[in-house]
C-alpha positions in Angstrom: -2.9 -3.7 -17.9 -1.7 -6.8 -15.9 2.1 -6.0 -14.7 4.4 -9.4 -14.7 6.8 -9.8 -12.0 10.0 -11.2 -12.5 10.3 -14.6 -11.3 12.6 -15.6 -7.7 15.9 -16.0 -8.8 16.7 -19.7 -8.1 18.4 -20.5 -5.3 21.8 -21.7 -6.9 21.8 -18.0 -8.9 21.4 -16.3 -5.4 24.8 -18.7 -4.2 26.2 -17.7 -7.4 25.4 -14.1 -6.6 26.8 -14.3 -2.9 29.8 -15.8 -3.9 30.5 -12.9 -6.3 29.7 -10.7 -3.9 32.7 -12.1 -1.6 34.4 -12.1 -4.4 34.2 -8.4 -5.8 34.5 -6.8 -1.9 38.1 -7.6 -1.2 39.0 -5.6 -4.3 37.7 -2.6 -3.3 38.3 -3.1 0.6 41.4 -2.9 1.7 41.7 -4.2 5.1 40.4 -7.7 3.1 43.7 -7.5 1.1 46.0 -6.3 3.6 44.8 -8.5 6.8 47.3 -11.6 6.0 50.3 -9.8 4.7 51.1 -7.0 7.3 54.6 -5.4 6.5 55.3 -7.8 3.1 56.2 -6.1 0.2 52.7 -7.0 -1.2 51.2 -4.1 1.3 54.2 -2.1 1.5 53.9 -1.4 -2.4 50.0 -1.9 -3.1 48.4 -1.8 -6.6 46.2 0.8 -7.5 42.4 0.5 -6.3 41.4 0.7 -10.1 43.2 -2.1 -11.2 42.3 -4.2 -7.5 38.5 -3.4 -8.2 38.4 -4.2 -12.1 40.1 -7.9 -10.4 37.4 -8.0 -8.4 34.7 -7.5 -10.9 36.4 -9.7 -12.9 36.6 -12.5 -10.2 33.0 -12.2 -9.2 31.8 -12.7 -12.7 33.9 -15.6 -13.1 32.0 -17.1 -10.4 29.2 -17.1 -12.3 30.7 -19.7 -15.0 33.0 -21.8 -12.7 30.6 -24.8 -13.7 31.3 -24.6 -17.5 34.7 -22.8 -16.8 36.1 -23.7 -13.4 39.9 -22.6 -15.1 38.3 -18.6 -15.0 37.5 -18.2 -11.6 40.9 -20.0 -10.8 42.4 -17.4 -12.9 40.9 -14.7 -11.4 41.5 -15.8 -8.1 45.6 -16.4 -8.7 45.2 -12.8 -9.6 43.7 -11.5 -6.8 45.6 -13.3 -4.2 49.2 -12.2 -6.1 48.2 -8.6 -6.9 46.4 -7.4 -3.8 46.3 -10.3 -1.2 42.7 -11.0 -1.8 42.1 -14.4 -0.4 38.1 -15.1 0.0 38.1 -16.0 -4.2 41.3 -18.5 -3.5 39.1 -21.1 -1.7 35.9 -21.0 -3.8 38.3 -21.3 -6.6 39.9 -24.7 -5.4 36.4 -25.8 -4.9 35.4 -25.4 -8.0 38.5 -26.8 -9.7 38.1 -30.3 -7.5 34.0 -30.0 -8.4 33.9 -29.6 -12.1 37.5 -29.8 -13.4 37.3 -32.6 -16.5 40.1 -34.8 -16.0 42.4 -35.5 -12.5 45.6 -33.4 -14.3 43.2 -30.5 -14.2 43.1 -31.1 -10.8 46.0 -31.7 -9.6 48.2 -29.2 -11.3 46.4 -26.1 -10.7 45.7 -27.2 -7.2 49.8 -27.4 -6.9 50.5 -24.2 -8.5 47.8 -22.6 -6.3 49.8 -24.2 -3.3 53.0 -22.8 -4.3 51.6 -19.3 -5.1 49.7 -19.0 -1.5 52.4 -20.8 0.4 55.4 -19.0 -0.9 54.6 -15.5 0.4 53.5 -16.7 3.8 56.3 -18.8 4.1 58.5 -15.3 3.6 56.4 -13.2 5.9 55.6 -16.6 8.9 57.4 -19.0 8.3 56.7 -22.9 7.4 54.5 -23.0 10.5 52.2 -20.7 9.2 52.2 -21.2 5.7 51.6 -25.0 5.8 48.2 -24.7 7.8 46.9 -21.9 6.0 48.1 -23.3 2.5 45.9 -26.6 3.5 43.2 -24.9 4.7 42.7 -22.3 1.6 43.9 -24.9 -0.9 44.1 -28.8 -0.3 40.5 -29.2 1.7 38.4 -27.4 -0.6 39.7 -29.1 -4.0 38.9 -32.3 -1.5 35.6 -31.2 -1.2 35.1 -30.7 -4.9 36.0 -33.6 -5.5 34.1 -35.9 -3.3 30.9 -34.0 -4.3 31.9 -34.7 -7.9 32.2 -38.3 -7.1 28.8 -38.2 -5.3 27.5 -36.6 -8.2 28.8 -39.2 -10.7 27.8 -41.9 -8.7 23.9 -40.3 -8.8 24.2 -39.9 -12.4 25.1 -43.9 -13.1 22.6 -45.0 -10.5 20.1 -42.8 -12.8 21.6 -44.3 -15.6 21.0 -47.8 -14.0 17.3 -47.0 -13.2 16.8 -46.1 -17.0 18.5 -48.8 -18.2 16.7 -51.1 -16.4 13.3 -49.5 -16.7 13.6 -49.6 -20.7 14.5 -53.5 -20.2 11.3 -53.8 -18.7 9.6 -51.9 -21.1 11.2 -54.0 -23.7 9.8 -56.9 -21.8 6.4 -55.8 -22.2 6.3 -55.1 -25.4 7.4 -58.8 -26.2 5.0 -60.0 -23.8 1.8 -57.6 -25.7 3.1 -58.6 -28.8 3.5 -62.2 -28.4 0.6 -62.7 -26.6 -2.1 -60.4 -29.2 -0.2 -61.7 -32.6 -1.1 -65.3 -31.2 -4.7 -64.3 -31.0 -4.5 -63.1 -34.0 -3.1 -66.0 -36.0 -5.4 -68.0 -34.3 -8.3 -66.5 -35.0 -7.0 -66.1 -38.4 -6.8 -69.6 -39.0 -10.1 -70.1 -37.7 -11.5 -67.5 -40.3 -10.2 -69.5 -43.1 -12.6 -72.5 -42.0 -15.5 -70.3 -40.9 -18.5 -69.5 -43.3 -21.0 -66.7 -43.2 -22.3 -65.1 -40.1 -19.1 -67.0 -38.0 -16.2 -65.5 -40.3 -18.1 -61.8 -40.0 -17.8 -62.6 -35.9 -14.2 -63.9 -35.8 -13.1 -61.0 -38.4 -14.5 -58.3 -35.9 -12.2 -60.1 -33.1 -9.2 -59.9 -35.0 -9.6 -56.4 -35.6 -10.6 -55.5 -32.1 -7.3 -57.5 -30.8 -5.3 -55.9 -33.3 -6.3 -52.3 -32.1 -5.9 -53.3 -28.4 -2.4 -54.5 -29.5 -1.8 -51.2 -31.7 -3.2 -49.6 -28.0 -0.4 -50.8 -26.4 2.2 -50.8 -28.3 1.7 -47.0 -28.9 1.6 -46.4 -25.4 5.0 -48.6 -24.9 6.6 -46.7 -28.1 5.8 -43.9 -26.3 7.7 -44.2 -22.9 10.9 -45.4 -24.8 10.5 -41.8 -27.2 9.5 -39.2 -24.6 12.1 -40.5 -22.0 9.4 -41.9 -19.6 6.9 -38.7 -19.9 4.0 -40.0 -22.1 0.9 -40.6 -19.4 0.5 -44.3 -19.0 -2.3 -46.1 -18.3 -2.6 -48.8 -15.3 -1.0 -51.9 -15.9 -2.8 -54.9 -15.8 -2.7 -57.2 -12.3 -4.9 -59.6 -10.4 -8.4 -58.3 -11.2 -7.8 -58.0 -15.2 -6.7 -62.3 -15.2 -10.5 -63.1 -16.0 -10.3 -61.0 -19.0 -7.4 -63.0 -20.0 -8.9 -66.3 -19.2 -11.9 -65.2 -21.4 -10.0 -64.4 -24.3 -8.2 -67.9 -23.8 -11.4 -69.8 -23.9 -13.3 -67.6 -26.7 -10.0 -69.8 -28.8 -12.0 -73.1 -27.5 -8.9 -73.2 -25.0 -10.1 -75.3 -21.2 -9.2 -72.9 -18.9 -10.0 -72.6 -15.6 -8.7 -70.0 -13.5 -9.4 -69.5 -9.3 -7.9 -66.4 -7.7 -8.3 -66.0 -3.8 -11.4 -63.8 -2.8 -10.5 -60.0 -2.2 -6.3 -60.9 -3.3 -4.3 -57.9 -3.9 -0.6 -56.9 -4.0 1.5 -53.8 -5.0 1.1 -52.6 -8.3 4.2 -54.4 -9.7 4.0 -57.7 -8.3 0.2 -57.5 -9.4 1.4 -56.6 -13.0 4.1 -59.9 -12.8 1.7 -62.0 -12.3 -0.8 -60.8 -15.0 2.5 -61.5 -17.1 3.2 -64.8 -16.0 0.3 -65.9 -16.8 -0.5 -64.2 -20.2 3.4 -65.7 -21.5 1.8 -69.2 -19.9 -1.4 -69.1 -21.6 0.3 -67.7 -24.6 2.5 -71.1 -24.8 -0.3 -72.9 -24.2 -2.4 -71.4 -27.3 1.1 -72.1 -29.5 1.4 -75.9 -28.4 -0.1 -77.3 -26.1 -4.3 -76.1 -27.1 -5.8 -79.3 -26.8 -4.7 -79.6 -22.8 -6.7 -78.7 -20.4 -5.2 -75.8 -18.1 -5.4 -74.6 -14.6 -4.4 -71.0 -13.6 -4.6 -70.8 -9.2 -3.4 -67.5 -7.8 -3.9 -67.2 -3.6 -2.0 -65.5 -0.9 0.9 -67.3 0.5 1.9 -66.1 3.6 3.2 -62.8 3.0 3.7 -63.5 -0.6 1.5 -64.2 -3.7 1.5 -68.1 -5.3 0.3 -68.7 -8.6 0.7 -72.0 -10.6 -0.3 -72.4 -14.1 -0.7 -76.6 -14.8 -1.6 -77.6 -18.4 -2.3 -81.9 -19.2 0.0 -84.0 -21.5 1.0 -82.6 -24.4 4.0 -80.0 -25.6 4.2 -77.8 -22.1 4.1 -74.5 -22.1 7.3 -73.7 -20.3 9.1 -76.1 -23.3 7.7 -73.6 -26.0 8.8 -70.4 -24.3 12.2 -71.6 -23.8 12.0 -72.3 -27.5 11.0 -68.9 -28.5 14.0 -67.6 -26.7 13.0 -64.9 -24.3 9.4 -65.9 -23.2 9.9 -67.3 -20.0 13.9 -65.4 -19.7 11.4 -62.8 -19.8 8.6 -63.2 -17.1 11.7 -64.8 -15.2 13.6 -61.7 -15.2 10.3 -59.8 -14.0 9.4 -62.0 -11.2 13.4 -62.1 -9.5 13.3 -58.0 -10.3 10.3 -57.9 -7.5 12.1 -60.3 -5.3 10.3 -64.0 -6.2 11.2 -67.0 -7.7 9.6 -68.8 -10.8 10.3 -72.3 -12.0 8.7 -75.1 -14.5 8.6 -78.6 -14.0 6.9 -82.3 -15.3 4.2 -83.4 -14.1 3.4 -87.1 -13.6 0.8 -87.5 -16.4 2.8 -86.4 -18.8 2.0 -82.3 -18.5 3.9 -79.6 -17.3 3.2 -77.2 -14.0 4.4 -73.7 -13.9 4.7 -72.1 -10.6 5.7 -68.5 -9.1 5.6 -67.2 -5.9 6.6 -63.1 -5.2 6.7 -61.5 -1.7 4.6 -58.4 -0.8 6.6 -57.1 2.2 7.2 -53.6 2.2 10.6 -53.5 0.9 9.6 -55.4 -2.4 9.8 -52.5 -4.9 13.9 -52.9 -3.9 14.4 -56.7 -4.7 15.5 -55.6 -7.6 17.7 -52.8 -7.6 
């Protein structure tokens, strides 16, 4: 018979568990309740240790829900402190109130009413110069505390929330870009099959298909990022050494294409996969409008960054026909400045238009965009 063991506590139950421990000893100890108030009337005319030690209990427990319930363990801890002088619970309770209290009134008034209920008695017994110190110390800095780690901890959560947001944007990017670019094919090949006769229409039907599943591929795969939250494996994304595919599929359309890419070029996984996008939403326009122009795809290092320029002859440019569409090249735009670089479109003399990127690959690249 295989015996289980019961798994480590985690660490912020055995903190939990400490803290409850400090919490349950002063109501059974005494000297913890009797160390700040030598001679008041709080010592002079103690309560029971029953009633002290069921506080105690009652305090310690608390600490275990001060996350969800931050109000019990302040409870508890007025309690203590009034009753038998317990202080160690008065502190932690603060804390909590500044960490996880909902709303700034539920901060500000119990941390108040705690001031006057620790302050008031020392100020009897001391004095102002004691009770003023001590009532800072036990009250006002640890609801400060709280309070700037809740802050940091808000300001994690929107930076998370900032990362997502921006990561599904890029994902939505993608799928306009697959989707675009393989429904293109598609039609194209389509209207191609219409002409085509025997042994020619079987051929072109089998490539529709085959895109189609490669688009259904990645759409699936896309889908599934946006459902599971960013848990679905992914496959590599496409960059530098997956263009010739890409030219090929071009000029399997009858498209001129001619594509040169620097010997042995490579770049960190994102601004690889930029480029591969650049250039599919280029050669995408180019099938739409522009499929009788010859086109030139050149990709080479540039320094310590990564040039590519896509040039197509006279006819409708390819840049015109993604502005058209809306969100081809706002798209690819987006991408490029999120990795640091620059794209931009322009005329060219004959009468045909030049598109033209360039992205840095310095270490600190994957931040451009943040």
């Amino acid at each position: 018979m295989t015996v289980s063991r019961a798994p480590w506590p985690r660490p912020g139950r055995v903190v939990d568990g400490v803290l409850a421990v400090v919490c349950v000893v002063p109501g059974v100890w005494r000297d913890l309740q009797s160390g700040l108030f030598d001679g008041s009337p709080l010592v002079n005319h103690p309560a029971p240790l029953g009633v002290t030690a069921a506080l105690g209990v009652a305090t310690g427990l608390a600490v275990f829900e001060r996350r969800q319930r931050p109000l019990l363990l302040y409870a508890g801890a007025v309690a203590c402190w009034l009753v038998a002088g317990a202080w160690p619970a008065v502190p932690l309770a603060q804390y909590a109130i500044g960490a996880h209290a909902r709303s700034l009134r539920l901060r500000v008034l119990p941390t108040a009413a705690m001031v006057a209920a620790v302050s008031t008695p020392l100020w009897l017994v001391y004095g102002a110069d004691a009770s003023l110190p001590i009532s800072l110390a036990m009250c006002i800095l640890p609801a400060l505390a709280g309070l700037y780690v809740a802050s940091r901890r808000a300001q994690e959560r929107l930076l998370v929330e900032q990362a997502r947001a921006e990561e599904r944007a890029q994902i939505a990017r993608d799928m306009h870009d697959v989707v675009t670019h393989r429904v293109s094919l598609m039609v194209l090949h389509a209207t191609a099959l219409a002409a085509a006769e025997g042994r020619g229409a079987v051929e072109i039907a089998g490539q529709i298909q085959n895109i189609g599943r490669a688009a259904l591929e990645e759409l699936r795969t896309l889908v599934g990022v946006l459902r599971d939250g960013g848990k679905a494996p992914l496959r590599p994304q496409p960059g530098i050494p997956d263009l010739a595919e890409l030219a090929d599929a071009s000029r399997a359309l009858g498209l001129t294409v001619e594509l040169s890419v620097e010997d042995g070029l490579r770049a960190p996984a994102l601004v690889e996969h930029a480029v591969y996008r650049v250039v599919q939403e280029a050669l995408t326009n180019v099938h739409k409008h522009a499929r009788t122009a010859r086109t030139t795809v050149v990709v080479a290092s540039d320094g310590d960054g990564v040039r590519l320029a896509v040039r197509n002859g006279a006819g409708v440019s390819a840049a015109a026909g993604g502005t058209r569409g809306g969100h081809g090249l706002l798209g690819v735009g987006e991408r490029v400045r999120l990795v640091g670089g620059t794209l931009s479109t322009r005329r060219l003399p004959d009468g045909g238009f030049e598109l033209t990127a360039r992205i840095p690959v310095a270490a600190d690249v994957g931040e451009a965009g943040r």
